[in-house]
C-alpha positions in Angstrom: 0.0 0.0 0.0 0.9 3.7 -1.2 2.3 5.9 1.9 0.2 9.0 1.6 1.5 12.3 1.0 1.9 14.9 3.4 -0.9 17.9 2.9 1.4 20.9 1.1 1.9 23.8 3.9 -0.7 26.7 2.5 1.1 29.6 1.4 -0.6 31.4 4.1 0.2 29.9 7.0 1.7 32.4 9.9 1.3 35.5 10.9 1.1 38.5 8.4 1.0 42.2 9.7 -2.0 44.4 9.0 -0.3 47.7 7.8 -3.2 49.6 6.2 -6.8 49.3 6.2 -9.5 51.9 4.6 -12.1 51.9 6.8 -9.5 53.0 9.7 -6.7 55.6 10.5 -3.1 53.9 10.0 -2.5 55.2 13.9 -5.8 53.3 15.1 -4.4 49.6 13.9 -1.5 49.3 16.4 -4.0 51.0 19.3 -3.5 48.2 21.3 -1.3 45.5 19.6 0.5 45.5 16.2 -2.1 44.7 14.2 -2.1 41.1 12.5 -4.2 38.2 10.8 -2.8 35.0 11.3 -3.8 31.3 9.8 -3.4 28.1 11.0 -2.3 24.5 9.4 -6.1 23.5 10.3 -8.2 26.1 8.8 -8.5 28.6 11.9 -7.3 31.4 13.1 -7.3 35.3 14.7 -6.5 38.6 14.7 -6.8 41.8 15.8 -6.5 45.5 14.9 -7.2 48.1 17.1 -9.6 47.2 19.7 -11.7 44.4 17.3 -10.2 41.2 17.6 -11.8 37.5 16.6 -11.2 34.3 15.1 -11.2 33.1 11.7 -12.0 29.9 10.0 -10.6 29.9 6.2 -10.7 27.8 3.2 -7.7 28.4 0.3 -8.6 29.1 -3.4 -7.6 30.9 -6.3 -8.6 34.6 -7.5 -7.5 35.7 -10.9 -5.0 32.8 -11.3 -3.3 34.2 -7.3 -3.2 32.0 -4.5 -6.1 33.3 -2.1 -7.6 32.9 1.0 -11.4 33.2 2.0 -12.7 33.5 5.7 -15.4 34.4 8.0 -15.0 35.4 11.6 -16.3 35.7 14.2 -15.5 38.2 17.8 -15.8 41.9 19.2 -14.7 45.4 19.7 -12.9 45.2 23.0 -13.7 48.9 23.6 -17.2 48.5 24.3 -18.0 44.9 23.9 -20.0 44.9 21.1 -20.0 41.4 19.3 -18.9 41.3 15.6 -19.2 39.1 12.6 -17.6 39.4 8.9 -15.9 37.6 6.0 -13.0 38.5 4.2 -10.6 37.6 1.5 -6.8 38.2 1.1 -4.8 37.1 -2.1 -1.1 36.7 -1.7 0.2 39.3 -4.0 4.3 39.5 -4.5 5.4 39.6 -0.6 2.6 40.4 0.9 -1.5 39.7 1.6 -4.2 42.4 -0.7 -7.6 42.2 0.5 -10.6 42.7 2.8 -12.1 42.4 6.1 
């Protein structure tokens, strides 16, 4: 019987720093911790920016021929407790993740 093959690491596995958003002031991201999305080897993950934090549960794909990412999440603005919900999408552009929350 065939061994089988190891699941190839997704490109986006780690931690990637949020340097730039539109719907917030560059100053606002780091607020609290440096901002950052990060993805597991299992499909989950977290992150945070500013006072909203949560966690994520992603699926990989393609976008205009570019490895991609698609997730929703799940989690809260820390400043006043209010719970949050979202998806979002990142494709892995040169060095770096372009995308949206």
């Amino acid at each position: 019987m065939a061994k089988a093959q190891p699941k190839p690491k997704s490109p986006f596995t780690g931690s990637w720093r949020i340097v730039s958003m539109s719907a917030w002031e560059d100053d606002y991201l780091d607020e609290e911790v440096q901002a950052f999305i990060e993805f597991d080897e299992k499909g989950g993950g977290s992150f945070q920016f500013g006072y909203v934090q949560g966690q994520i549960d992603y699926r990989t794909t393609n976008r205009d021929g570019k490895p991609a990412v698609e997730f929703s999440w799940e989690g809260g603005d820390g400043a006043d407790g209010t719970p949050l919900t979202g998806r979002g999408w990142a494709i892995l552009d040169g060095d770096g993740l372009t995308g949206m929350f």
